[in-house]
N, C-alpha and C positions, 0 to 999 in steps of 0.2 A: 196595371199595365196591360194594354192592349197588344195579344203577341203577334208576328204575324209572319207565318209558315213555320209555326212550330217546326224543329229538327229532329224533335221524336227521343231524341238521347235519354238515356238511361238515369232517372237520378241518382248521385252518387253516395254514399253510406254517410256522407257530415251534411246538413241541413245546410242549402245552400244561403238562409238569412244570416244564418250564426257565421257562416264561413265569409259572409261580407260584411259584417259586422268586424269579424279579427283582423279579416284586410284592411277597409280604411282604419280602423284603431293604428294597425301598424304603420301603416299610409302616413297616418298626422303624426308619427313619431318620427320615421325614417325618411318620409319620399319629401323632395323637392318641390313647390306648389306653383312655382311660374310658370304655367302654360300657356299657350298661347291664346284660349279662348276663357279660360277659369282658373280661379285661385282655391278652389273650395276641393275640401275632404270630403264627395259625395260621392252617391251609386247613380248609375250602373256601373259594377267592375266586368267590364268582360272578358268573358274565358274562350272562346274558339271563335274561328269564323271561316266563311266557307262560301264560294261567290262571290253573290253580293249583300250575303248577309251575315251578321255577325251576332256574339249570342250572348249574354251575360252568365253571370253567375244562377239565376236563376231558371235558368231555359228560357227567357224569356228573349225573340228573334227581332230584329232589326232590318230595313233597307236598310242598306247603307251607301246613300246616295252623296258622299263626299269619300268611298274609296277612302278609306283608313282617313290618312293626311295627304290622301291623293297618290298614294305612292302603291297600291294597291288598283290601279287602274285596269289593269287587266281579271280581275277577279282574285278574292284572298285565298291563298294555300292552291295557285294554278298548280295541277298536276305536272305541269312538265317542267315549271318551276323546280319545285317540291325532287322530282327526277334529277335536274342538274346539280341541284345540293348536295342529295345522295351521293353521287358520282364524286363530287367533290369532299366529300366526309370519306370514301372508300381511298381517294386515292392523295390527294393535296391537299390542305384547307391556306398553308398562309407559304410567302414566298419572300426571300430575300429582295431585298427593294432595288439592288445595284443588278440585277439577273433581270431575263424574261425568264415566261414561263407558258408551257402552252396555252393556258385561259386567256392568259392577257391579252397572246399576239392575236387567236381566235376572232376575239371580241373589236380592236383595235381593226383587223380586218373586215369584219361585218360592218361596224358604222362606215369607213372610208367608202365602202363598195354602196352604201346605203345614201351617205350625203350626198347632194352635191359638186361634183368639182369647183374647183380645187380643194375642199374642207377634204382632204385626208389622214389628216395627223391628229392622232390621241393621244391621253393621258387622261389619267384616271384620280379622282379624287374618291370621297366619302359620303359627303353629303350634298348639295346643292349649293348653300354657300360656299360651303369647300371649295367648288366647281368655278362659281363666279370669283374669287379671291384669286383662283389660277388664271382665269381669263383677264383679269382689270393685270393682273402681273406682266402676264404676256404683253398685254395692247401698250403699257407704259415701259418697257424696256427694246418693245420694238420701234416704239415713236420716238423716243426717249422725252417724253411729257408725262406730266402728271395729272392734270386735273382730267375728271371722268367726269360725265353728265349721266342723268337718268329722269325719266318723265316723274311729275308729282304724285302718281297714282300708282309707280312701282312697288315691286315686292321681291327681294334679292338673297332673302336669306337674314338671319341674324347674330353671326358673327360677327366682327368689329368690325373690317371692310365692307363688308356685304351691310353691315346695315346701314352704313354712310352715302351708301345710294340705294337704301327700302324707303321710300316717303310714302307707303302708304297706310303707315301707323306705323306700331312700336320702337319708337326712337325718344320719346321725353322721359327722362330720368336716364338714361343710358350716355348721356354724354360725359368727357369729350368723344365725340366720332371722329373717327381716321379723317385728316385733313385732305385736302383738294378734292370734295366729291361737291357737284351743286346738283339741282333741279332744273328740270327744263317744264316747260308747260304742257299738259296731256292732252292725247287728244279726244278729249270726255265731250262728245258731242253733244250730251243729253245733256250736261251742265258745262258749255263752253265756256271754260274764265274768261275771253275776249266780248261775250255776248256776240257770237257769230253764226254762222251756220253754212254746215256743209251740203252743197261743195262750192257755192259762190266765196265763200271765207278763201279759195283757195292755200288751207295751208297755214293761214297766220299765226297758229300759234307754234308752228318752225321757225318759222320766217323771225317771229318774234322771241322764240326760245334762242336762237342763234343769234340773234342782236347782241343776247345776255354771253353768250359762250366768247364772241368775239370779246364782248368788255370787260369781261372776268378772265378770261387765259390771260397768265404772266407770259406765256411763252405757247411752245408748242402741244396745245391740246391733244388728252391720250385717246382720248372714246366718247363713246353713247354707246351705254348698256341698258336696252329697251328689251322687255317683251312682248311677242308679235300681237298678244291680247292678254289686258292687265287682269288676271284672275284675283287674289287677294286686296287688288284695290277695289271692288266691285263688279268684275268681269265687263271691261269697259274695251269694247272693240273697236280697236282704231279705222278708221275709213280706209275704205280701197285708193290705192296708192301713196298714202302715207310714210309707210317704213319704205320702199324704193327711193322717194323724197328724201327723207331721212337718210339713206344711204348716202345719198347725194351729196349731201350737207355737210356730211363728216368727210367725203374724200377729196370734196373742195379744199381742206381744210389740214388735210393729213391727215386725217383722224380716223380711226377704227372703228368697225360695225360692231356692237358684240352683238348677237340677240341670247337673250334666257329664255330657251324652249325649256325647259323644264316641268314645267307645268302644262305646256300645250302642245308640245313634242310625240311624237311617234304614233300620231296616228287619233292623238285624244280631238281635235278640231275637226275633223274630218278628213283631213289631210294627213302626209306621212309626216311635214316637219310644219309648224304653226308658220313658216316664212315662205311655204311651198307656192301660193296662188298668186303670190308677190312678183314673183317672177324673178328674185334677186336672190343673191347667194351671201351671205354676213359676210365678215373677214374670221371672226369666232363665234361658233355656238357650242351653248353648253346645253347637256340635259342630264336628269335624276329623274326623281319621284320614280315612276312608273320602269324606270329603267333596267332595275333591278328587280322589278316584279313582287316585291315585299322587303328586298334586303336593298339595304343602305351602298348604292354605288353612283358615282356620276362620272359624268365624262364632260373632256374639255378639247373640242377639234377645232384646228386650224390650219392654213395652206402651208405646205412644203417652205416657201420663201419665208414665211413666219418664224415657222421653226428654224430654218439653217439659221438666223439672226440672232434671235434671243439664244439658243443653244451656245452660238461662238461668243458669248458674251458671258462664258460657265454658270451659267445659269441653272439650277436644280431645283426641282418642283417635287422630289418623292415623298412623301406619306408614308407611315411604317403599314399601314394595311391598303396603301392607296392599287396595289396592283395584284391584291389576294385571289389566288383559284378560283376559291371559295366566292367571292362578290364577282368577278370574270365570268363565270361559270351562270351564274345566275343574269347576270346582264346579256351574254350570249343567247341565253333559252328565251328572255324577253323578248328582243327583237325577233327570234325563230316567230315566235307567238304572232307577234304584230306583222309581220309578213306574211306567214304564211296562214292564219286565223284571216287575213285581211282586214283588222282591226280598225284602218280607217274608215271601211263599209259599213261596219256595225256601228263607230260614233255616228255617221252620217244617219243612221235606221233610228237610233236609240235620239238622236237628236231631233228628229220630224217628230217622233212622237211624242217628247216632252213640249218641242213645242208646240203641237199641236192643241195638248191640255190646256198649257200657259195662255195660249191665242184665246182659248174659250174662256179661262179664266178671265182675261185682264177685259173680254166684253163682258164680263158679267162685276168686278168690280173696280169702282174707279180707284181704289185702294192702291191698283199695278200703274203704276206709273211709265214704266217703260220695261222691254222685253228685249234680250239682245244674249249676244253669243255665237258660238258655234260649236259642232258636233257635241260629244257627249259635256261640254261644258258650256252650262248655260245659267242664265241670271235675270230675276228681276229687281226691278227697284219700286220701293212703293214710296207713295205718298199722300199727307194730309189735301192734299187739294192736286188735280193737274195741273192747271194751268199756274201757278205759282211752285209747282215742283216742290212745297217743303216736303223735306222730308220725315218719313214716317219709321224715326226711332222704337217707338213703344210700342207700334205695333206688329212689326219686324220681330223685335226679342221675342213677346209673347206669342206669336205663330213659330218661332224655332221651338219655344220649351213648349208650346203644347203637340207640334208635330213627333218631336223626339219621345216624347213622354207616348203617346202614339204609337212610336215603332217606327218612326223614319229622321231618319240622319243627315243633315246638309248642314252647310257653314250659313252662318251668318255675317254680313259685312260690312263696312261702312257703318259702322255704330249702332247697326240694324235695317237698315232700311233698304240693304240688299239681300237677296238670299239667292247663295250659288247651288246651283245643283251638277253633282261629278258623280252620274253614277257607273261604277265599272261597264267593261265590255262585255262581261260572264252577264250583265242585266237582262231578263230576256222583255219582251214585249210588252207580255201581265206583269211585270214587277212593275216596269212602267208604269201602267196604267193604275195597279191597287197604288202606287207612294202618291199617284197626283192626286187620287179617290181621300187618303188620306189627307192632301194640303186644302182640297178643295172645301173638305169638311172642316177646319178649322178655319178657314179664311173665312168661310161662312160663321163662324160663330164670334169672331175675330170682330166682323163687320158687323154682329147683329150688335154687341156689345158696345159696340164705341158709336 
C-alpha cells in the first residue's frame, strides 16, 4: 500500500494485521454483505478519518475523493460538527415526536430562510430515502394521484418506495416494487436514447417522456421526482433549461416538481441548491448526505399551501428519531458551515482544478470519452473507442482497484465505465492535484496494458 499523508498516529499495543484479521473473521460471521458497491469479507477496515482523508487499521492514509458515501461532504469529523453533538450529548440527545424542540425549530428555520420561496416548510426524516418516501407521500395526497415519474438514470434511495423510482441500477431481484412508479427518458446527452442532439433535439425526450405519462396516467398524475444532476447514474448533467421545461410539464398537467438535491444540494454544484442557476423553484425538495455533516438526517420542504392540504387530510409523517436534538443539532451546524465557509466557492475552486487535470487527461487519452459535471462533483466516462462510445467496463473496474489500492477513493459507475469524483470541501488545492497525480499514473499504465 501506497500511503499518502501519513497521520503520524501512534501505533497501538495490538498489531494492527492480527487486529484486521479478527474483524473481518467476525465480519463474515456477524456483518450483513449487501453493500452497495461489494459483497466481499475484505481489507481495508477503517478506523478514523479526518478531512479529507481517512485511515485504516493499518495507518495506512486515503483521499477520499467520494466523501464517505457522500455524506461527509464538508470534511470527516468537521470541528463544528463534532461541537454541535457535544452540545447535544450535554444537554438533549432524543425528543418526543408529538412536541418541538429547540434543534428542530432552529434547523426548520434555517433551511426556510435558506430556500427559496415559497419552500418554507420542514420536516425531518432519517435517511435520504426516508426523505424522498415523505415527498412522493406529500405530492400524492396533495394531487390526490398516484402514479410518480422518474428519469432512467435516477438514484432515490433504496427503500421500497424509493427504489420503484431508483432506475439507475439496483432493482433486479428486489421486486415486487411499490406500484405506480414508471420511467421517463433522461436527459444523457452523451448517449441520447432518441439518437438526438442538444439543443436542436429541442427537449424530445420530455416531449417524448410525457407522451408516455399522458398514456400511462389512469387518472390524475402525482409527480416527477428528478434530480437536478444524475450523480449515481454516472453523473450525467441535464442541459441548461431542461428541469424549468420539466417544471412546465408537470404543471400543465397538475403534477408536482419534486427535485432530490440530496446529493447536489448545499453548496456541492457550485451552487447553494443543484436547482439554483435554473431559475425555478420545485414544489418539494428534499436533501441528506451532507446535511447532517456525518450524522444521518434529511429534510423534506414544501410551500405553506402544500402543507395546510395534506395536514387537513390528518396526515402524520413522524419517525421516532425523525426530529432528534441530537440529528437538528448537527444539521443546524452544517448549513452554519456552508454558509458561512461559503462552501459553494470552494466546490466551484475544487471543481476548476479537477477539472482542469481531467481536460489534460482526456487530451492525452482517447480511453476518456466524455468529461462533465459541476462543482466538487465530477465524472468521466471512458470508452473502447470515441466515436462509437462503447463503453469501457474493464477498464473502469481496473483503474478504481488499482487507484484505491493507491490511496485514492472514488465511486465507480455505470458498471464501470464511469468514474465520479466527490471530493469533500475540507480538500485543499495539493490534495487535488497529488489524487489526479495518482489517476494519471494508473490511467497511464491502464492504457499501456490494454
Amino acid at each position: 500500500m501506497t500511503t499518502v499523508e501519513h497521520s503520524g498516529r501512534p501505533a497501538g499495543p495490538v498489531d494492527p494485521g492480527r487486529r484486521e484479521r479478527e474483524l473481518l473473521d467476525t465480519a463474515q460471521r456477524y456483518s450483513f454483505r449487501g453493500r452497495i458497491d461489494t459483497s466481499a469479507f475484505s481489507g481495508p477496515v477503517f478506523a478514523s478519518a479526518r478531512g479529507s482523508v481517512v485511515t485504516d487499521l493499518h495507518g495506512n492514509d486515503y483521499l477520499d475523493f467520494n466523501s464517505g458515501q457522500m455524506c461527509a461532504a464538508l470534511g470527516h469529523n468537521h470541528p463544528r460538527i463534532l461541537a454541535a453533538i457535544q452540545e447535544a450529548c450535554d444537554t438533549m440527545l432524543h425528543a418526543h415526536s408529538s412536541h418541538f424542540n429547540v434543534k428542530e425549530i432552529e434547523l426548520a428555520e434555517k433551511l426556510g430562510r435558506l430556500l427559496p420561496d415559497p419552500l418554507t416548510r420542514s420536516l425531518f426524516g432519517e435517511s435520504g430515502a426516508d426523505a424522498n418516501e415523505l415527498a412522493l407521500l406529500l405530492a400524492r395526497i396533495y394531487t390526490g394521484g398516484r402514479e410518480v415519474f422518474s428519469p432512467h438514470v435516477s438514484y432515490h434511495g433504496l427503500s421500497a418506495s424509493a427504489r420503484s423510482v431508483t432506475f439507475a441500477g439496483w432493482r433486479r431481484g428486489h421486486g415486487p416494487l411499490s406500484g405506480d412508479s414508471y420511467a421517463l427518458l433522461a436527459p444523457y446527452c452523451y448517449r441520447c436514447p432518441l439518437a438526438k442532439s442538444f439543443p436542436s433535439c429541442g427537449f424530445a425526450c420530455l416531449d417524448a417522456s410525457f407522451e408516455l405519462v399522458d398514456a400511462q396516467a389512469t387518472d390524475q398524475p402525482a409527480a416527477v421526482i428528478t434530480e437536478p444532476l444524475f450523480s449515481a447514474g454516472g453523473v450525467i448533467d441535464p442541459p441548461k433549461g431542461w428541469l424549468a421545461r420539466l417544471r412546465e410539464l408537470c404543471h400543465e398537467r397538475g403534477m408536482l416538481l419534486v427535485v432530490d438535491d440530496e446529493q447536489t444540494g448545499l453548496g456541492k454544484l457550485g451552487t447553494m441548491f443543484g436547482f439554483t442557476d435554473e431559475g425555478i423553484v420545485p414544489d418539494i425538495v428534499t436533501l441528506a448526505k451532507h446535511l447532517g455533516g456525518g450524522v444521518g438526517i434529511s429534510s423534506v420542504t414544501t410551500t405553506d399551501a402544500i402543507e395546510d392540504k395534506v395536514v387537513e387530510t390528518g396526515l402524520t409523517v413522524t419517525r421516532s428519531h425523525s426530529n432528534d436534538p441530537l440529528l437538528c443539532a448537527a444539521g443546524s451546524a452544517s448549513i452554519d458551515i456552508v454558509v458561512e465557509e461559503d462552501v459553494p466557492a470552494k466546490a466551484r475552486a475544487l471543481g476548476d482544478r479537477l477539472r482542469e487535470h481531467l481536460t489534460a487527461l482526456m487530451e492525452r487519452y482517447d480511453l476518456i470519452g466524455d468529461l462533465r459535471g459541476r462543482g466538487m462533483l465530477v465524472g468521466i466516462e471512458l470508452v473502447e473507442d470515441r466515436d462509437t462510445k462503447e463503453p469501457a467496463f474493464e477498464a473502469g473496474n481496473e483503474i478504481g482497484r488499482r487507484c484505491f489500492e493507491a490511496g485514492l477513493i472514488f465511486s465507480v459507475r455505470r458498471g464501470g465505465s464511469v468514474l465520479r469524483f466527490v471530493p469533500p470541501a475540507s480538500t485543499t488545492l495539493d490534495q487535488i492535484d497529488q489524487g489526479m497525480e495518482t489517476l494519471a499514473k494508473v490511467l497511464e499504465e491502464v492504457s499501456t496494458a490494454s
